[in-house]
N, C-alpha and C positions, 0 to 999 in steps of 0.2 A: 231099274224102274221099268213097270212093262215088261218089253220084251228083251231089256236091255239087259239080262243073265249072259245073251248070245254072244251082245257085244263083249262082254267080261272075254267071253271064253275065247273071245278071239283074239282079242290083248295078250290073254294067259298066255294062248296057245303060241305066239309072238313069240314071248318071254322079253320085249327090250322094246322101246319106244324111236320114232324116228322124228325129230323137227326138222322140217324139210322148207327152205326160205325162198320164196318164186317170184320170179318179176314176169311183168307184159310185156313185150315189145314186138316191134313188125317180126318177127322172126313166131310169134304166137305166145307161151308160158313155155319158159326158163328155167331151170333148178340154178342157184345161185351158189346156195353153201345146204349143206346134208349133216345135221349130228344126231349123234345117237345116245339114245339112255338106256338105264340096263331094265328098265320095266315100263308098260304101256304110259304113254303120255294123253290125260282128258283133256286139255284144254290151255288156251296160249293166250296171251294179249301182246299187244306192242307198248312198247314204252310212249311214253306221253313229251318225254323233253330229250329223247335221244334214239334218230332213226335206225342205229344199227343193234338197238337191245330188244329181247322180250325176253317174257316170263313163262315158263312152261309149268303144268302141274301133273304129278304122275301116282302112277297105282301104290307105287313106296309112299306115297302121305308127304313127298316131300317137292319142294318149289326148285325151278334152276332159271336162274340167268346166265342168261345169254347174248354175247356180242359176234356180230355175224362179220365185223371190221376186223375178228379176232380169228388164229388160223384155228385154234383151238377151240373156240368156241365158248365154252363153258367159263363162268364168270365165278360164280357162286353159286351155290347149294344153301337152302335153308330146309331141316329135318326137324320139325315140330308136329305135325300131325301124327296119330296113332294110325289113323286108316287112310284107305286114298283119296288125294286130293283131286278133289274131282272138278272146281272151278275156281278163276283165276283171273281178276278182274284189274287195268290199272285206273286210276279214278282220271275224271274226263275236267272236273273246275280248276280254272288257273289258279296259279298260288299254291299250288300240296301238290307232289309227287307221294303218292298213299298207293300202296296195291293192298285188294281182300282177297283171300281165299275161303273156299268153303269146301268141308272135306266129309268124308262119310264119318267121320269121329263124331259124327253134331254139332261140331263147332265152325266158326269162323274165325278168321284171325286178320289182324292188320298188320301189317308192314310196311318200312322206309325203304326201299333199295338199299341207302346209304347205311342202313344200320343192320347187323350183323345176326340181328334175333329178332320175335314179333314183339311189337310196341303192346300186344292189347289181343286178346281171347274173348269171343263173344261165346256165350252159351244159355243155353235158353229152349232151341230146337229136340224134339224130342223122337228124332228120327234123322236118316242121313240129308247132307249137305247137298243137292244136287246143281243149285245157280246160285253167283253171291256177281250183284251189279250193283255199280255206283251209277246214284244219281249224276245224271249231267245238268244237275239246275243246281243243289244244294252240296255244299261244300261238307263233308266230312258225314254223309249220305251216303247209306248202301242199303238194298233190297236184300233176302234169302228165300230158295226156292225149295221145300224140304220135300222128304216122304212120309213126312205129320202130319200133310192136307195141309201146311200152314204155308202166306207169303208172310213174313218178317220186315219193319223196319228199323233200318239200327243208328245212332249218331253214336258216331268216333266219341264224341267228347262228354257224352252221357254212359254210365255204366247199364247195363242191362238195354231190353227191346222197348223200344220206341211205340211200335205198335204191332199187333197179332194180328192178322186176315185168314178165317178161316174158308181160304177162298175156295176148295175142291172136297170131294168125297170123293179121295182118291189123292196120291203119291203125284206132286208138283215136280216136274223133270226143268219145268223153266221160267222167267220170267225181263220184263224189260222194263226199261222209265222211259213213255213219252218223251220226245225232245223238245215239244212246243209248249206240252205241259204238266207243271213241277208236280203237279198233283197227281199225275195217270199214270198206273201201271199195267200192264198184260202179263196174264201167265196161262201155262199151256200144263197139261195136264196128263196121266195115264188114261183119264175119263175122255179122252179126244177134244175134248171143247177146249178153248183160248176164251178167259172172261177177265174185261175191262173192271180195273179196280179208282175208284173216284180216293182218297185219302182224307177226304173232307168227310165223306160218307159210305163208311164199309160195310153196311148192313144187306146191298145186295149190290149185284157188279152192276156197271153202266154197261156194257155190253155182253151178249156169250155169241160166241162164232162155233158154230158145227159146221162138220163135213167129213174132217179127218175120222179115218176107220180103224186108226191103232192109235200107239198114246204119241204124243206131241213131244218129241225131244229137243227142240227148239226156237225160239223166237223172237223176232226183233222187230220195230221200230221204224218206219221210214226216216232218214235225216232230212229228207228232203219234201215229206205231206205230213200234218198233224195226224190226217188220220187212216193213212195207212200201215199195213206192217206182212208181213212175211210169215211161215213158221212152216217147218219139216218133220217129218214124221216116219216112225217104226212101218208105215202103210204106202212108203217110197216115193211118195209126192212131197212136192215142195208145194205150197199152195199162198197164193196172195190175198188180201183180204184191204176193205174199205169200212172201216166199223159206222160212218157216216151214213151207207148207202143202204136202203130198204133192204137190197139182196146184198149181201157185203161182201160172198165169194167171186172176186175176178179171175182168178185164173187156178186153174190147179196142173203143174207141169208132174209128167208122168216119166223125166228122161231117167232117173235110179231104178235098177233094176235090185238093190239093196235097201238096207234101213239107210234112212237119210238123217244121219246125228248133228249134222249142225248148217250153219250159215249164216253170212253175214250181206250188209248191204254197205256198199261202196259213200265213201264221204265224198268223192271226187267227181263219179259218172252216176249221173242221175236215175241208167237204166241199170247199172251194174250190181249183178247180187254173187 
């Protein structure tokens, strides 16, 4: 997406992926445990009801768990996708242990940890896969962030898209669900803008945030403000945003001197991103 050929070529140029597991302590970040895959790795989550697993997704189309308690590491392997699995999401509502993926095949898929193949193939998307996020309000809820210009919503327990957002003129690299509300989305775009999506009413966004000078490769969420959110970019800034405030750009940090492909903000430290 974008500029995002370069990052390909640098995976390629790799040939093998590294999930690398870090802790904080007085001593500063830690390397814990180190495994490796035989092809680039996009994207990880943590497990939701056991701290030593996550899910990694890689440029082979396929998913790996991983227990870091384990000297091996490697859990299981699921190989369903045709192309790379580029996002990899574990769902956030109590009661379902559910992980999605979204992959450049167009499709999305659901999975049990516990079960050995995907429960369920979503298709619909008429471009690659590039973000699939679960709601953290609604239970069996997930977003898709394509390069169809489209955001997607999907229910597990309905067949087909729930609803179409043709929210960009231009290739969606990302998007996230409000934590405060079940109805709001963001997604971020190769057009540089980040526009607020209402669910009640998609006929134009509740907000557009410019500033960003290349395309927007990721974005999240404050857990801890309604209405703020984060989002980094191919233009090496990380930049903060207040979608409430007349001027909404607060800060824009300049410390990458590279593409800035992802980031997350801390559930535990209120400043930590």
């Amino acid at each position: 997406g974008g500029a995002g050929c370069n990052v390909l070529f640098y995976f390629a140029g790799l040939g093998c992926g590294t999930l690398a597991v870090l802790e904080q302590n007085e001593a500063g970040i830690v390397l814990l445990r180190s495994f490796d895959w035989n092809d680039g790795l996009f994207d990880v989550t943590w497990s939701e009801n056991n701290e030593h697993v996550l899910i990694t997704s890689s440029g082979d189309g396929s998913l790996q768990i991983w227990d870091t308690a384990k000297a091996k590491g490697l859990l299981q392997v699921y190989k369903e996708h045709t192309q790379e699995a580029y996002s990899v999401d574990w769902s956030q509502t109590r009661g379902e242990q559910l992980v999605v993926s979204g992959s450049w095949d167009q499709t999305a898929k659901l999975w049990d940890p516990a079960v050995g193949k995907s429960l369920c193939t979503f298709k619909g998307h008429e471009g690659v896969i590039y973000s699939t996020i679960w709601s953290p309000h609604i239970p069996g809820c997930f977003a898709s962030a394509s390069g169809d210009q489209t955001l997607r919503v999907w229910d597990v327990k309905a067949p087909g898209v729930k609803l179409v957002i043709p929210a960009h003129e231009a290739e969606i690299l990302s998007c996230d669900w409000c934590k405060y509300d079940e109805n709001l989305l963001v997604t971020g775009a190769v057009d540089c803008s980040l526009k607020g999506w209402d669910l009640r009413n998609i006929q134009q966004p509740v907000f557009i945030l410019l500033g960003h000078t290349y395309a927007i490769r990721r974005v999240k969420f404050s857990p801890f403000h309604a209405t703020l959110l984060a989002s980094c970019s191919y233009d090496f800034t990380v930049r903060f945003w207040d979608f409430s405030k007349p001027n909404p750009l607060l800060e824009t940090v300049e410390h990458h001197t590279e593409f800035t492909c992802g980031l997350d903000l801390s559930l535990h430290n209120r400043g930590q991103v």
